[in-house]
C-alpha positions as CSV (number, residue, x, y, z in Angstrom):
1,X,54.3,-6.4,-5.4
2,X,52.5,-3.9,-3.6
3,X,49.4,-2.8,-4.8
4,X,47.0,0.2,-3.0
5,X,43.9,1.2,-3.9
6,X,43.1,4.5,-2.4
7,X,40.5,7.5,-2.7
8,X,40.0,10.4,-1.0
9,X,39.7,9.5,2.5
10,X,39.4,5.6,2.6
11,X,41.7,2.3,1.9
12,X,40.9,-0.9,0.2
13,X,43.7,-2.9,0.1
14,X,44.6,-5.7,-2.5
15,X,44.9,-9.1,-1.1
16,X,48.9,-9.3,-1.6
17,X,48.9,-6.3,1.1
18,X,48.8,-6.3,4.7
19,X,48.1,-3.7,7.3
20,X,51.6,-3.3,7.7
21,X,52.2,-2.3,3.7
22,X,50.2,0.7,4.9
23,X,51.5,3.9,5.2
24,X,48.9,6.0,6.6
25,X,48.4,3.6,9.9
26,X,46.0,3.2,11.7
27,X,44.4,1.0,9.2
28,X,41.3,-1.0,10.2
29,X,40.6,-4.7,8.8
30,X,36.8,-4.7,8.1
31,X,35.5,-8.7,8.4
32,X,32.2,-8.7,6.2
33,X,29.4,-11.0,7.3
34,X,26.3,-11.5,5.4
35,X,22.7,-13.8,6.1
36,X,19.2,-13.5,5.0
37,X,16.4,-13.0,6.8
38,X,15.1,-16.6,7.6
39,X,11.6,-15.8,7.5
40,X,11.2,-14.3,4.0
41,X,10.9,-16.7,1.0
42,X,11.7,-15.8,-2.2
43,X,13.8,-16.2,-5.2
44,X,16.9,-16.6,-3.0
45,X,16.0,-19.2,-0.8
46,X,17.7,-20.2,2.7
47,X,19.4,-17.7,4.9
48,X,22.8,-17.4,2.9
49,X,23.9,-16.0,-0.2
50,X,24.8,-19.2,-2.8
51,X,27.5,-19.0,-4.9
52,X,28.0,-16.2,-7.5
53,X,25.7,-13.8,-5.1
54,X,26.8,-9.7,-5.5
55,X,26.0,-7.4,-3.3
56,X,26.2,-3.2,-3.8
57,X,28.1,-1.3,-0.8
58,X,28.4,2.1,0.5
59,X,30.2,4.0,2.7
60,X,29.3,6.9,4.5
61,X,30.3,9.6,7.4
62,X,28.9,8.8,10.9
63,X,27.8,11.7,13.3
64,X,28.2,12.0,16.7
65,X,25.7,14.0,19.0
66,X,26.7,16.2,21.9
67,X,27.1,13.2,24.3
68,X,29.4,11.4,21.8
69,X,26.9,9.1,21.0
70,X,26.5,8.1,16.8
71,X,23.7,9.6,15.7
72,X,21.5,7.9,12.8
73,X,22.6,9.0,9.8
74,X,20.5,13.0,8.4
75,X,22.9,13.4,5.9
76,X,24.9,11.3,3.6
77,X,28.2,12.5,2.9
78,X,30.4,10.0,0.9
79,X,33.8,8.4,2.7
80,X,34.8,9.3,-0.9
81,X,33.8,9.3,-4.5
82,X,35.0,5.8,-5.3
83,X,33.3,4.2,-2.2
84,X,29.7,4.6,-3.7
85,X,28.2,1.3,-5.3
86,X,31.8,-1.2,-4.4
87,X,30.6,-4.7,-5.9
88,X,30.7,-7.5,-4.0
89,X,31.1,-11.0,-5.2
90,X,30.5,-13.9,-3.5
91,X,32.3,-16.8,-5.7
92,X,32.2,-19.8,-2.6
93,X,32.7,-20.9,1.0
94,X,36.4,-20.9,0.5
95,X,37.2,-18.2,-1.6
96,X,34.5,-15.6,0.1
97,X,33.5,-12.1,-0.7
98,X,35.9,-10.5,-3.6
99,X,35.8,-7.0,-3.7
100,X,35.9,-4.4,-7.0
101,X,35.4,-0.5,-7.2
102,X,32.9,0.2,-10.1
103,X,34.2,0.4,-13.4
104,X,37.4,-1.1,-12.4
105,X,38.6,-4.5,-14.0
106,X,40.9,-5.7,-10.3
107,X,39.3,-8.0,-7.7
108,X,40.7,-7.4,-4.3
109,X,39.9,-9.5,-1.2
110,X,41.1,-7.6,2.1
111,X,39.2,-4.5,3.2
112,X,40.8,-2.2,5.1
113,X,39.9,1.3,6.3
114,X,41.9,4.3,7.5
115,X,40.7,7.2,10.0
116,X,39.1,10.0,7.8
117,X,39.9,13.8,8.2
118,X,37.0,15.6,10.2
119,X,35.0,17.2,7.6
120,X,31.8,19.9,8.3
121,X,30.8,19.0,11.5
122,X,31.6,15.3,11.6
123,X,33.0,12.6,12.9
124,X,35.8,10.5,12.7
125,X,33.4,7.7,12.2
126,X,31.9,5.7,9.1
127,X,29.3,3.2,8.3
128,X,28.5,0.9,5.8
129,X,25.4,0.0,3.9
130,X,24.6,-2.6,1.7
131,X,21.6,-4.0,-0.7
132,X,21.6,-6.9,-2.9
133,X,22.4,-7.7,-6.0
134,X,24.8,-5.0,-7.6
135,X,23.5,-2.7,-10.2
136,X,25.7,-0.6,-12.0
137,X,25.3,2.8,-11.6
138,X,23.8,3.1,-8.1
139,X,24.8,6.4,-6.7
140,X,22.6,7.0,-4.1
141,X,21.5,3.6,-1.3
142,X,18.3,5.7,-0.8
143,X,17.7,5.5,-4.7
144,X,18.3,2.3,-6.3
145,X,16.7,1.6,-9.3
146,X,14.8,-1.7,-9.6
147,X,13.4,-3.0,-13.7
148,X,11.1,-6.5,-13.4
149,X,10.9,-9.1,-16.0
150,X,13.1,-9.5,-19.4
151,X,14.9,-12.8,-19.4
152,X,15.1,-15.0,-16.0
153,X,18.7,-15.4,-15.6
154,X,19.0,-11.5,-15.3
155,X,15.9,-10.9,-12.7
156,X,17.0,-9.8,-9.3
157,X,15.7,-10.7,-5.8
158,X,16.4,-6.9,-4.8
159,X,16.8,-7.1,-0.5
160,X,17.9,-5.0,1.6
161,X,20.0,-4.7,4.7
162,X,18.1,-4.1,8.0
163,X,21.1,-2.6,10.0
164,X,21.6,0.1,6.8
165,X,18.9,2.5,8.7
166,X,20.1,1.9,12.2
167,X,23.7,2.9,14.0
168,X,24.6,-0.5,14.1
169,X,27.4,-0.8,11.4
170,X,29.3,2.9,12.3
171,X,32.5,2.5,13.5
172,X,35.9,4.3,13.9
173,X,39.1,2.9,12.3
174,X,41.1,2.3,15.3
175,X,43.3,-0.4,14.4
176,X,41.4,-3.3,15.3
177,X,39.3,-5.4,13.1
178,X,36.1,-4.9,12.9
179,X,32.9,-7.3,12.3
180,X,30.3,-5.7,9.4
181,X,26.9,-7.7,9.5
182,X,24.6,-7.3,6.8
183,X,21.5,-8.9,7.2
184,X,19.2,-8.9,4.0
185,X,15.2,-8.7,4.0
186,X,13.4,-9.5,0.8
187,X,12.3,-5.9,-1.0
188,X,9.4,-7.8,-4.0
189,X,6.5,-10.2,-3.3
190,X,7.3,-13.0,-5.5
191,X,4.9,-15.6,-7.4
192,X,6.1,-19.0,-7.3
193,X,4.3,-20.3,-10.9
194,X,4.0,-23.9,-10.5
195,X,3.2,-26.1,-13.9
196,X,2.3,-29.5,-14.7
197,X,0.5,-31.4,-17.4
198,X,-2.7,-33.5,-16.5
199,X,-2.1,-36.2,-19.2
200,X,1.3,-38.4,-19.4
201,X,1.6,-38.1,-23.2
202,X,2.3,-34.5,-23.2
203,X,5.5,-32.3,-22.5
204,X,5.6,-28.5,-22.7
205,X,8.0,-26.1,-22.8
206,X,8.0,-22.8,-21.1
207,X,8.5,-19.8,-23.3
208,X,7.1,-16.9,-21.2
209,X,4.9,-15.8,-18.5
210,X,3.4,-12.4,-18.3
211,X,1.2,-10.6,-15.3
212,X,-1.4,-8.0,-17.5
213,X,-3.0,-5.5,-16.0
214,X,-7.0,-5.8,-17.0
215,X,-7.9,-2.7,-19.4
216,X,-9.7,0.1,-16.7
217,X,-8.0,-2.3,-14.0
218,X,-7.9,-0.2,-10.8
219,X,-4.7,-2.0,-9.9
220,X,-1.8,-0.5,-10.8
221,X,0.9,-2.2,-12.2
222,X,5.0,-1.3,-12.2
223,X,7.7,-2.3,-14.4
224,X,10.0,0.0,-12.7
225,X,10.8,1.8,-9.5
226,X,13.5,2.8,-6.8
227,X,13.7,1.4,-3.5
228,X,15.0,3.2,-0.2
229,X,17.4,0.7,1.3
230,X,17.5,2.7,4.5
231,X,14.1,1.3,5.1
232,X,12.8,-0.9,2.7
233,X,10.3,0.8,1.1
234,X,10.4,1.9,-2.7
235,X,10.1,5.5,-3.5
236,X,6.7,7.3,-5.0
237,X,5.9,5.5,-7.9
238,X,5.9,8.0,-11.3
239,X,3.7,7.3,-14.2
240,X,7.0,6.4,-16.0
241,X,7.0,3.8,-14.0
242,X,3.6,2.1,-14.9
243,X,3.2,-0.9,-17.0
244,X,0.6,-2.7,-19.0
245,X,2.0,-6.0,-18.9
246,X,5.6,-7.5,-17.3
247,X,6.8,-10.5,-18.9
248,X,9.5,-12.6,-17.8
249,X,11.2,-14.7,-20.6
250,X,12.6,-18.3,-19.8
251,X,13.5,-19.6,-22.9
252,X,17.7,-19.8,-22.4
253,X,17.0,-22.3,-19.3
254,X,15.3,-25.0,-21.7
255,X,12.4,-25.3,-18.5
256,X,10.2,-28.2,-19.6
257,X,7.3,-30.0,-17.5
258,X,5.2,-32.9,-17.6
259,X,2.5,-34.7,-16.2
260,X,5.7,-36.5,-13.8
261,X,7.8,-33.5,-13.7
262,X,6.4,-30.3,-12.8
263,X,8.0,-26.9,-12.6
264,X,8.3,-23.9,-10.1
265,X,8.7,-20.8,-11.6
266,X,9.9,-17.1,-9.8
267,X,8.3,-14.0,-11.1
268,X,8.5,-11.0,-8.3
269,X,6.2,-8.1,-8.5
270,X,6.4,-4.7,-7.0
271,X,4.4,-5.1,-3.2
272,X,0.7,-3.3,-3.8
273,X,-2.8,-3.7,-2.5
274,X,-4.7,-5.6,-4.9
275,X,-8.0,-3.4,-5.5
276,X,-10.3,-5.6,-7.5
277,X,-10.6,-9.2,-8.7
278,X,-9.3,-9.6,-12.4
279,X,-6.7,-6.3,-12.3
280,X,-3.6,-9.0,-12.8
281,X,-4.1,-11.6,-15.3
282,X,-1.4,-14.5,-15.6
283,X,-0.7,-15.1,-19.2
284,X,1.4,-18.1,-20.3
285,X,3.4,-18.9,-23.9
286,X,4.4,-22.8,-24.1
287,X,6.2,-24.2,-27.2
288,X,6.7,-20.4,-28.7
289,X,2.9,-20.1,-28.9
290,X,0.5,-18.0,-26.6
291,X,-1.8,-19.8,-25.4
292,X,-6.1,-19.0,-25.0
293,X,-6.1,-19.7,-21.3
294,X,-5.4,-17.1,-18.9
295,X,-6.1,-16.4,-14.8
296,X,-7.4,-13.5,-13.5
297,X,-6.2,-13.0,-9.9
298,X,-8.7,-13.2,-7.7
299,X,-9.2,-10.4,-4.5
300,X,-9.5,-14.0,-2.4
301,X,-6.9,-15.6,-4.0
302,X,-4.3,-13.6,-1.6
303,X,-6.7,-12.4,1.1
304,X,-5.5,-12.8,4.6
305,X,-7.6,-12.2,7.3
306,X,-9.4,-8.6,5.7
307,X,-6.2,-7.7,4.0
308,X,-6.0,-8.3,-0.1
309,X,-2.2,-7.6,-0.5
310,X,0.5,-8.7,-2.5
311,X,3.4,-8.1,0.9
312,X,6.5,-7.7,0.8
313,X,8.8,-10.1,1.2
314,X,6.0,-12.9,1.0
315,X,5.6,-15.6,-1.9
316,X,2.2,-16.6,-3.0
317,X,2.0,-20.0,-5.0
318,X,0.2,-20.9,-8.0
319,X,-0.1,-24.7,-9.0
320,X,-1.7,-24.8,-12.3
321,X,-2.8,-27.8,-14.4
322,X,-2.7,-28.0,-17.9
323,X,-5.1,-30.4,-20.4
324,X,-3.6,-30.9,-23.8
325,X,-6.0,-28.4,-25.4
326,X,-5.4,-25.5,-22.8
327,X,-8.9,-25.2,-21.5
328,X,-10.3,-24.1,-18.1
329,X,-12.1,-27.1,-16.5
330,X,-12.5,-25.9,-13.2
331,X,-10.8,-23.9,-10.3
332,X,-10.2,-24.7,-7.3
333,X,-8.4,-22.7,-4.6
334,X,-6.8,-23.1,-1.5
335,X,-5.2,-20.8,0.5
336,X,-2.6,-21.4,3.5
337,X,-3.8,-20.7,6.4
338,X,-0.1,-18.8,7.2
339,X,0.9,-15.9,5.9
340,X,4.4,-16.8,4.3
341,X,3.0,-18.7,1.8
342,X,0.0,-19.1,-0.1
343,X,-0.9,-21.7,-2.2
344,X,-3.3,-22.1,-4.8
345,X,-4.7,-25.3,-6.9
346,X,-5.8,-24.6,-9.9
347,X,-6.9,-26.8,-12.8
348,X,-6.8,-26.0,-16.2
């Protein structure tokens, strides 16, 4: 059967359809290709998406200047109203990226694109943009909005692609397929919490961790913004979007450590220069009980060189030690002498 999915001015086809089931012609095959920045580290590791990764992508005009040239995008004008937020899925090597219009039930497979009207004053030429993972209810690539914390499962490694600001993805549906590269930077600075018992006879399970901000801490901390993924950078920061505390909740993956096993743990922050020692305090619940010990982030924990910044797109390790009766022996820490990763020691 065939099966079209139209809007306005642009094509998706379903996979039973080829380009010859087309009636406008013209159509364009669009070929999606995806990696991750290698040198950023972070809750997706590696430089490709594993199985079950979504994406969020748009599609806008392209403008030419007077010499014909594609310009860098000044305004965005949709390539129509459906073609704002299309999720992407990503269910395995052989099966590859499944497309779905928001809102819409139907998975299709094969993207194709038709030649849009001239509209205004532009082009018959598109782009698209992309950022990672889908959120519903993105209207806007220069606006999308970013909650940390709640349970693990559901916290998102928000990237975004590098080529999304640059000309390098506008095309013109000509008949010929076409290559889209997406290449993904990380957008949070993550904290890899790393836990492990000092004594063999004990076993804990991990509840929750929480980063507090100190009372009077000149620190601020986020819960929520929106990040620009034309250039990475997340939008001014309201004081809706402040926070007291952000905690991330593992209990549905059943983590448990030992003095043999230990654990590494993901909890991403919004990048910020850290102002004074003690404005984020780690706070841990083991076993459904909140534990006394806490750690105060220290300025020299995560200074570089004469920089005290939590970067984006760079992890900074913690390895703590836990006694049976949750005390603070001692601290000791270390930090890398690269700036990808940091890693701490700390006893307690």
């Amino acid at each position: 059967m065939k099966q079209i999915l139209s809007g306005i001015l642009f094509a998706i086809m379903a996979v039973a359809c080829s380009k010859d089931d087309i009636a406008y012609g013209g159509a364009t095959e669009i070929k999606l290709h995806t990696n991750i920045e290698q040198t950023s580290k972070a809750a997706v590791t590696g430089n490709v998406f594993p199985d079950g990764s979504t994406l969020g992508l748009f599609v806008y005009h392209s403008e030419l200047d007077g010499n014909g040239a594609i310009k860098p995008l000044e305004r965005f004008d949709l390539y129509g109203t459906r073609y704002q937020n299309v999720r992407a899925y990503y269910a395995n090597q052989t099966l590859g990226w499944q497309f779905r219009f928001e809102n819409s039930s139907t998975n299709f497979e094969d993207v194709f694109l038709i030649e849009p009207p001239t509209i205004y004053s532009l082009s018959k030429q598109i782009t698209m943009m992309g950022y990672a993972p889908w959120i519903q209810g993105c209207t806007d690539i220069k606006s999308i909005p970013v909650t940390l914390g709640g349970d693990s499962k559901s916290a998102a490694d928000i990237m975004w692609a590098i080529q999304n600001g640059t000309t390098a993805n506008s095309l013109k549906p000509d008949g010929e397929s076409k290559i889209v590269t997406l290449q993904y930077k990380h957008a949070l600075s993550l904290l890899w919490i790393k836990l492990k018992c000092k004594h063999s006879v004990s076993e804990m399970k991990v509840t929750s961790i929480t980063l507090r901000k100190k009372t009077g801490g000149a620190t601020e901390l986020y819960g929520t913004g929106k990040l620009n993924a034309i250039n990475g950078t997340f939008n001014t920061f309201t004081d809706d979007c402040k926070s007291e505390s952000i905690t991330v909740d593992y209990t549905k993956e059943d983590i448990k450590f030992t003095s043999e096993n230990s654990v590494e743990l993901p909890f991403m922050i919004f990048p910020t220069e850290y102002l004074e020692d003690g404005d984020y305090i780690l706070e841990f619940t083991f076993n459904g009980q909140k534990i006394g010990a806490t750690y105060p982030i220290k300025k020299n924990d995560i200074k570089v060189g004469n920089e005290t910044v939590f970067k984006q797109g760079y992890t900074y390790t913690f390895n703590f030690t836990f006694n049976n009766y949750m005390l603070i022996d001692n601290v000791e820490v270390k930090v890398d002498e690269t700036w990808t990763t940091h890693k701490h020691e700390l006893e307690f």
